[in-house]
C-alpha positions in Angstrom: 73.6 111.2 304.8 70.2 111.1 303.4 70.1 110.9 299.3 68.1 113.5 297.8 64.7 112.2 296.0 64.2 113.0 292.1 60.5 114.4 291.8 58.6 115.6 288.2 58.0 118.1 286.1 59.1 120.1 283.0 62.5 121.8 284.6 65.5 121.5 282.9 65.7 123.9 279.7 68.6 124.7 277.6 69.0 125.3 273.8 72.2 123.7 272.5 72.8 122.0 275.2 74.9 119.1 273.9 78.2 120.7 274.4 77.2 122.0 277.9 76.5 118.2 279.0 79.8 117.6 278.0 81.7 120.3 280.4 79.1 119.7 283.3 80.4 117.0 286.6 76.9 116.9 288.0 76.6 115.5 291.3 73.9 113.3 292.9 71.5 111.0 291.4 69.1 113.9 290.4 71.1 115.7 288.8 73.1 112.7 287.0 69.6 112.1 285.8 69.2 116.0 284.7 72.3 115.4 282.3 70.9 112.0 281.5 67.6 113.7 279.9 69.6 116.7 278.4 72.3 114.3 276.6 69.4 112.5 275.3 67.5 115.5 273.7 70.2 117.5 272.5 69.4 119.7 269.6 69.3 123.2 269.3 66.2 125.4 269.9 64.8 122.2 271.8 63.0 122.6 275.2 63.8 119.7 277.3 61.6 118.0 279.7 63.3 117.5 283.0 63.5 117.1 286.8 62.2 118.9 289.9 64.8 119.7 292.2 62.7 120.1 295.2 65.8 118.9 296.7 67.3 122.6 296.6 64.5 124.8 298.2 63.1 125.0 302.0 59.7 125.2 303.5 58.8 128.8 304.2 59.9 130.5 307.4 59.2 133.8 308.8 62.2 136.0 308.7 62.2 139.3 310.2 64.5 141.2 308.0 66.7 143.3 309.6 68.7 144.0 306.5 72.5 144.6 306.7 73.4 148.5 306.1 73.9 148.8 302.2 72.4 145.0 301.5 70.2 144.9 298.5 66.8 143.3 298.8 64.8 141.4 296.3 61.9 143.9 294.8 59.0 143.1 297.2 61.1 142.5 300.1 58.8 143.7 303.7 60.1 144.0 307.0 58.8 140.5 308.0 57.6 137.8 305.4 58.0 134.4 304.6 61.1 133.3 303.0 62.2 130.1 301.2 65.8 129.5 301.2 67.6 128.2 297.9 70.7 126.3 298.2 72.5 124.1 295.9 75.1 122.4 297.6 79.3 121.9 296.2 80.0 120.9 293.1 76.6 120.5 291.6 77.2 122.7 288.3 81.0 123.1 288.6 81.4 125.7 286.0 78.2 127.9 287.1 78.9 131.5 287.8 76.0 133.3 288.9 72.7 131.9 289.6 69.6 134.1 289.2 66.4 132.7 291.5 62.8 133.5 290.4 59.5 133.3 292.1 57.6 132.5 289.0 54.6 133.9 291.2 55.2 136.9 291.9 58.4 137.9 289.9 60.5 138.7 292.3 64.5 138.0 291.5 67.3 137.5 294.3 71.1 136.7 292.8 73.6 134.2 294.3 77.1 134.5 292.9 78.7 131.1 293.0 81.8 129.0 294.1 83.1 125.6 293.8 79.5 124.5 291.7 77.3 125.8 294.4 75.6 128.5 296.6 74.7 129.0 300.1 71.1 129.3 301.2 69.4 132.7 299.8 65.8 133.9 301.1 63.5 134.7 298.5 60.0 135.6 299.9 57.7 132.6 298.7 54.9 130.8 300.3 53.6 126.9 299.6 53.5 125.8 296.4 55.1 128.6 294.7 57.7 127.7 291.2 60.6 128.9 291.5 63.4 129.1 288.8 67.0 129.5 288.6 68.6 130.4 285.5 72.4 129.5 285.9 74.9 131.7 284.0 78.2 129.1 283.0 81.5 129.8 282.9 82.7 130.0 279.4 79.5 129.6 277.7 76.4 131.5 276.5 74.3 128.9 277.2 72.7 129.2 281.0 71.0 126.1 283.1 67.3 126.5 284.0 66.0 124.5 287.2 62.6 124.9 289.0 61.7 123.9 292.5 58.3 124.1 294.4 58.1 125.5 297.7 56.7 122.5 299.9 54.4 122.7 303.1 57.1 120.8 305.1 61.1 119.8 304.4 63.3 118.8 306.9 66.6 120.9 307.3 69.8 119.4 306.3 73.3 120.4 305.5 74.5 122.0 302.6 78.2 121.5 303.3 80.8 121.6 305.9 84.4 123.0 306.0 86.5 121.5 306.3 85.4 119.2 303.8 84.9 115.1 304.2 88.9 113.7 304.4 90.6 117.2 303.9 94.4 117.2 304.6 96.2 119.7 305.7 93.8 121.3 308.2 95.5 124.6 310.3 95.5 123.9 313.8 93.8 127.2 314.7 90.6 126.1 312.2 87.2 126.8 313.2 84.9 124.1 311.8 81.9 125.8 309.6 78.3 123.6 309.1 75.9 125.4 306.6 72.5 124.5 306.6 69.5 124.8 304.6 67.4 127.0 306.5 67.3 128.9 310.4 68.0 126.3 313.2 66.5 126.6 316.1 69.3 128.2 318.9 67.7 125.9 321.7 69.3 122.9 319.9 72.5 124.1 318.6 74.7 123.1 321.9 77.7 121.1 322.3 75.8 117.9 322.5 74.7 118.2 319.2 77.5 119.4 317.4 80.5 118.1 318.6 84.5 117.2 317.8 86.2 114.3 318.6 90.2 113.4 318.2 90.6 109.9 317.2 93.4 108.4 318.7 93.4 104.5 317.3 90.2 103.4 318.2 89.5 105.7 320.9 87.4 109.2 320.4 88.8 111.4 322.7 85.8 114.9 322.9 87.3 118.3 322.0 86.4 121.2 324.5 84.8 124.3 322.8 82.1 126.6 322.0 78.9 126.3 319.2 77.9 129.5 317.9 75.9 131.1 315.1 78.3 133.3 312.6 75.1 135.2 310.4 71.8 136.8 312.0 69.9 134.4 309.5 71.2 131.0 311.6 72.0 129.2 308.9 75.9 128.6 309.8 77.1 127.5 313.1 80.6 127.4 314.0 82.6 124.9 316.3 85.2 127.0 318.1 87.5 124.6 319.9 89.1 125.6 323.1 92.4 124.9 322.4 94.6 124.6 319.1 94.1 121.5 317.2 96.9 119.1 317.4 99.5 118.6 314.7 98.9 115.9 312.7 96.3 114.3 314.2 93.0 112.9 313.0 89.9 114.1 313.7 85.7 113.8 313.1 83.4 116.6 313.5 79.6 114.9 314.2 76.5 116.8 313.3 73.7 115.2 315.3 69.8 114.8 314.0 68.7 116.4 316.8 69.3 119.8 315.3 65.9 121.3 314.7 64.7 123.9 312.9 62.4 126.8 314.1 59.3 124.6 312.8 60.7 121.9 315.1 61.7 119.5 312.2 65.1 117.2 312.8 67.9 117.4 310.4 67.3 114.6 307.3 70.0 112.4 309.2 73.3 113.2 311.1 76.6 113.4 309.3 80.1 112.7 310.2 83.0 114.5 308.7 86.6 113.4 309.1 89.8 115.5 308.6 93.4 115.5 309.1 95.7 118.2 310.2 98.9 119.4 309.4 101.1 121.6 311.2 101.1 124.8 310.3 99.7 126.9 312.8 97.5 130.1 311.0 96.2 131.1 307.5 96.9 134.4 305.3 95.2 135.4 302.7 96.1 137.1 299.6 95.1 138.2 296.4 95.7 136.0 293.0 95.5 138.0 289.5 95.8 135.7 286.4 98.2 136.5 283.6 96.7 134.7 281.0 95.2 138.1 279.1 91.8 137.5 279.9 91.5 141.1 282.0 89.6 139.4 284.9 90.5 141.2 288.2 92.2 139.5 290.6 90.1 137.1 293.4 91.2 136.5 297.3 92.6 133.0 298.3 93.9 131.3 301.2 96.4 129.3 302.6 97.8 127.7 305.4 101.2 129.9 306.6 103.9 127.5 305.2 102.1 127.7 301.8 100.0 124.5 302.3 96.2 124.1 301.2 95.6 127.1 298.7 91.7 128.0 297.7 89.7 130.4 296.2 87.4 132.4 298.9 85.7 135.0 295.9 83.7 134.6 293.2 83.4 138.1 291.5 82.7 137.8 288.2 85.2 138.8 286.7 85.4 142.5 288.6 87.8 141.0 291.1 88.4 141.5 295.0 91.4 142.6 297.1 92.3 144.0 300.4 91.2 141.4 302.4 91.8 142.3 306.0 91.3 139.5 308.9 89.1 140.7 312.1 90.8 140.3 315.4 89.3 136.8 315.9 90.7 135.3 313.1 86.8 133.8 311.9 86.0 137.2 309.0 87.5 139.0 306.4 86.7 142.4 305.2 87.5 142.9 302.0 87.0 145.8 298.9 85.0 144.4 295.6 83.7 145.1 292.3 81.3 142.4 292.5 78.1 144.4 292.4 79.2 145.4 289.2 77.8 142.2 288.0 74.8 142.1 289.7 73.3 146.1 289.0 75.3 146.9 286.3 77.7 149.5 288.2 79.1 151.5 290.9 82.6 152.1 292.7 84.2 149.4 295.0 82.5 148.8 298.1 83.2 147.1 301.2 82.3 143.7 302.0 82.7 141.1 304.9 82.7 136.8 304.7 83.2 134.3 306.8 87.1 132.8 307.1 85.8 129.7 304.7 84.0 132.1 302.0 80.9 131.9 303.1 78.1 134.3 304.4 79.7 137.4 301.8 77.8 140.5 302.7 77.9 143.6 301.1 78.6 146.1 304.2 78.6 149.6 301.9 76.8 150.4 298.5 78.0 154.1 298.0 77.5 153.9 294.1 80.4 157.0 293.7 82.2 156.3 296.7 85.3 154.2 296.5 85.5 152.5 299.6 89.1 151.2 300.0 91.3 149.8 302.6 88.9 148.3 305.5 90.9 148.3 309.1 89.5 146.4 311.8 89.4 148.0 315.2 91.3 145.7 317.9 87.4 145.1 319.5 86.4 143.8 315.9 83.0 145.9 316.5 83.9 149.1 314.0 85.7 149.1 310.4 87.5 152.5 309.3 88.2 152.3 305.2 88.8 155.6 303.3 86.5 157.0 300.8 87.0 158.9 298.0 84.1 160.8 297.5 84.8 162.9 294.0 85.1 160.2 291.6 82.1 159.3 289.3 83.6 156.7 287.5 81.3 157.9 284.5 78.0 156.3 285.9 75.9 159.2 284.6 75.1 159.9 288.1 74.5 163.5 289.4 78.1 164.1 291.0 78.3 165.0 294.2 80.3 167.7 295.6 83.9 166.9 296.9 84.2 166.6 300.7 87.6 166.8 300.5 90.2 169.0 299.5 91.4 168.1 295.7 95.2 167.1 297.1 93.2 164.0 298.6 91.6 163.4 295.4 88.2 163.9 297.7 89.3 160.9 300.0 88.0 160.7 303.8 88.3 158.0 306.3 85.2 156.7 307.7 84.2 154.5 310.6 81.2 152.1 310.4 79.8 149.3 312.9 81.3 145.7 311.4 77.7 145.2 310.0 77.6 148.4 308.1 75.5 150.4 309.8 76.5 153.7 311.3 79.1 155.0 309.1 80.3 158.7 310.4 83.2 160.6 308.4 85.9 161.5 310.3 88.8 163.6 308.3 90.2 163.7 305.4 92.6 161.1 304.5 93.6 157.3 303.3 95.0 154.1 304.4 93.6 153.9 308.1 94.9 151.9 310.5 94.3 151.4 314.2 96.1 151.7 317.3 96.5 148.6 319.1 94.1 149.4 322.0 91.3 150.9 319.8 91.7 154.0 320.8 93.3 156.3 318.0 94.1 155.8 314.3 97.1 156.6 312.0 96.1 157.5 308.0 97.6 159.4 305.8 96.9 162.5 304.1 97.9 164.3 301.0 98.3 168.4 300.6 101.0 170.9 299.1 102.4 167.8 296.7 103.5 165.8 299.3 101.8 163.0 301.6 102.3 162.4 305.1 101.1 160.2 308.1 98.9 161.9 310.8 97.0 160.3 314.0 93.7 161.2 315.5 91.4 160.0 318.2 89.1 157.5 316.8 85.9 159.8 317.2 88.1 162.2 314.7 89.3 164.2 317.2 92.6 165.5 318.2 94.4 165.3 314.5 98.1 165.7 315.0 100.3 165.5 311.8 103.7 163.2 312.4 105.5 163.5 309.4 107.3 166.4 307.3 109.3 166.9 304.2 108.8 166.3 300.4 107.8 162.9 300.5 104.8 160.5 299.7 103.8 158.4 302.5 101.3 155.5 302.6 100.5 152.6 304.4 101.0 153.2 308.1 100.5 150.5 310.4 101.4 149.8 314.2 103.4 147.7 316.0 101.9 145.3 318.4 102.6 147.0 321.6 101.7 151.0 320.2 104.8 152.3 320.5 106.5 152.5 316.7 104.4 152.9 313.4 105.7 151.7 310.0 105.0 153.0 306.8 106.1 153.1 303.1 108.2 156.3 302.1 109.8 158.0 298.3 110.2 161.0 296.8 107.4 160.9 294.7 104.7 158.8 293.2 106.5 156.7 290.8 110.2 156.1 292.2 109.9 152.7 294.6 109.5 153.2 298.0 111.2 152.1 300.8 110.3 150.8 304.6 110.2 153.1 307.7 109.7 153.5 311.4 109.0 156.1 313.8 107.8 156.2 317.5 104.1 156.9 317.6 104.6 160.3 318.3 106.3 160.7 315.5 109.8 160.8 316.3 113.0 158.6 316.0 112.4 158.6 312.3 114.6 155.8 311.0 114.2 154.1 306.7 114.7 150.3 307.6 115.2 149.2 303.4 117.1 149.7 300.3 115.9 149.1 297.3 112.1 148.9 297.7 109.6 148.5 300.2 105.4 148.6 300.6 102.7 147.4 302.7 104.4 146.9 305.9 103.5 144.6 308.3 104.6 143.9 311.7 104.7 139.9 313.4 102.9 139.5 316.7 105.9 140.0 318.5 107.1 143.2 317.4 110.6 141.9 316.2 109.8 141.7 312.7 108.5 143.3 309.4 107.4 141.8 306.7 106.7 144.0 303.4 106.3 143.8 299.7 109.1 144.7 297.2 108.1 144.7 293.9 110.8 143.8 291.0 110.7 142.9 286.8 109.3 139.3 287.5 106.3 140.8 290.2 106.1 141.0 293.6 107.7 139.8 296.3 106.9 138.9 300.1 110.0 139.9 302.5 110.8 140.7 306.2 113.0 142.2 308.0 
């Protein structure tokens, strides 16, 4: 690994900063040295001389932006431009939040929201020579970070990080391995030569078969995709070779050699984690290995929170629904998003400021999303409201299909909790109307809606069972008494209630033999199957 060089000029600026210095684990010898200089000024209302962290910003490229459906660009944004891309790599301010990145030149602002004390690269449109600023926003404290960077004529790439990390423990056997780097690579010298896995078995490297491939339209992560499983408890190295290049041609500072161990579980879920400790933050998506191994944070979202994360069919993205935004403009309903399976690459997919977009559902293909939308609420935005789509019983929800990057989203009926069939070609929701809910199917161009349920109930949740054939679903007598777990054939007979006691948010295990659901008691939730 090539140590990053400590450059000059007034950079580092923070009134009252003693206290800050005190909470702050900077790593590397340029930023050790930052809270060196701010340690030795401290008083408040004091500007501090400081470092410049050329260290964190690229050389310009030319991107041609093809935004992402919903995406927000930086004021200034064109078409095609060059871009710098800002990084700062794990653990660099460990309590930062939210990072703010100025061109001091021409004003223009792009936002990174951050995790584990860093942020992947962002493009803000720059050329050489240009200042540019972040102002850090702290966990905990009113007191943000200032840094500057100028743009230089020529930087070689490098890597910002790599999951998993150096020496993890642990690993799932079906993990992809995840290289970040600091700006597009060239896709001529991304190949299995130069980014390769090896099992160490004593002193022997034994090569692991797979696949190299891009997982953003920017290149700026690559994934290895092994052909196999990992083994169990074995030990391997994942080598990132200097002969990676980026689209200027320039070789990577210096290959890098990571080294993990795995364990034995054989997948991942991932959940939602709400704190009870009164602070009102919403809750934030983690992940885990299936027996309950290796837990970690995925979201950062400022406090607004994140849930309903959904995995695509190839195990590599979630979708998920977040408040995020919220932080960023200052409002709007939940929207849809969509990361890579290691947090990384978070897009926004929808930006409907009145729409709540809930409940993203893969299709089996992982090319389309469907998520319901209710389109009445103005969550008192001041916003002109827009008239209801949907009938008030829905409380003006309608389920929507979009392309996985957001673009093309069509409405399709009226309705919530979509889910669909196994071979992508129809989709259970359900519907409410005449004080009662109940689960309906329909083709998945909207066509052909056929209603499966009847009766004085409220039904939610529907879900299929690996082969088509049966559909699951929660089921009470009204909105407020528990519900409980049942099954029907897909055409809506053989109606049979599989719990006692409580049931929700069925799911079925890749066999079709079991049912695992949530059952929520005094002391919270609980995951069980059936």
């Amino acid at each position: 690994m090539v140590t990053e060089h400590v450059g000059q000029g007034p950079v580092v600026r923070s009134p009252r900063a003693c206290g800050l210095v005190r909470r702050m684990r900077l790593a590397g010898p340029w930023l050790a040295m930052a809270a060196a200089l701010l340690s030795a000024g401290c008083s408040d209302g004091v500007q501090f001389p400081g470092l410049e962290f050329d260290g964190i910003v690229s050389d310009p490229a030319l991107r041609a932006a093809a935004p992402v459906a919903g995406a927000r660009l930086a004021p200034g944004r064109t078409e095609a431009e060059d871009v710098a891309y800002i990084f700062l790599p794990p653990d660099s301010i460990p309590r930062g939040q939210l990072a703010r990145i100025r061109n001091l030149r021409t004003g223009i602002v792009a936002t990174a929201v951050m995790l584990e004390g860093g942020f992947d690269p962002v493009a803000l449109p720059a050329t050489v020579g240009d200042a540019v600023e972040l102002e850090i926003e702290l966990e905990d404290s009113d007191v943000p970070v200032h840094l500057t960077a100028t743009v230089p004529a020529a930087k070689k790439p490098r890597v910002v990080r790599v999951f998993p990390p150096h020496k993890k423990r642990d690993v799932v056997l079906n993990a992809q391995p995840m290289i970040v780097f600091s700006e597009p690579i060239d896709p001529t010298t991304l190949t299995e030569e130069t980014i390769r896995l090896w099992r160490q078995v004593g002193s022997v490297r034994l090569p692991v078969p797979g696949r190299v491939e891009f997982r953003d339209p920017d290149r700026l992560t690559a994934a290895f995709a092994p052909a196999q499983p990992l083994m169990a408890t074995a030990a391997y190295q994942l080598v990132v070779s200097a002969d990676v290049r980026d689209d200027d041609g320039e070789a990577l500072t210096g290959s890098i050699a990571v080294q993990f161990m795995t364990g034995t579980s054989e997948g991942q879920i991932a959940f939602v984690f709400t704190p009870q400790d009164g602070s009102g933050n919403g809750g934030e998506i983690h992940m885990a290995n299936a027996d309950g191994t290796d837990r970690r944070r995925l979201t950062n979202s400022l406090s607004w929170g994140s849930w309903d994360p959904t995995w695509s069919p190839d195990g590599t993205r979630l979708a998920f629904v977040s408040l995020r935004h919220r932080a960023l403009d200052g409002g709007g309903a939940p929207n849809i998003y969509m990361m890579n399976a290691d947090g990384s690459g978070v897009s926004r997919l929808t930006a409907d400021w009145l729409g709540d977009d809930r409940s993203p559902a893969w299709s089996p293909d992982g090319g389309r999303i469907a998520f319901s939308r209710s389109e009445c609420l103005d969550f008192g935005l001041s916003r002109p409201e827009r008239q209801c789509l949907s009938g008030p019983g829905n409380a003006g929800a309608a389920i929507y299909v979009m392309n996985a990057d957001g673009s093309g989203a069509m409405r399709l009926a009226e309705g919530m909790d979509p889910a669909w069939s196994p071979d992508g070609s129809k989709i259970v929701f359900a519907r409410v109307g005449d004080g009662a809910s109940d689960i309906y199917v329909m083709n998945d161009d909207g066509s052909g809606v056929t209603k499966l349920t009847n009766g004085p109930a409220v039904r939610y949740g529907p879900t299929w069972s690996p082969e088509g054939d049966w559909v699951a679903f929660g089921s009470g007598p009204d909105g407020y008494t528990p519900q409980d777990i049942y099954v029907m054939r897909s055409d809506g007979s053989g109606l049979r209630r599989l719990t006692q006691g409580g049931g929700e948010s069925p799911a079925w295990s890749p066999d079709g033999s079991k049912i695992v659901f949530t059952r929520f008691t005094s002391g919270g939730g609980s995951v069980l199957s059936r």
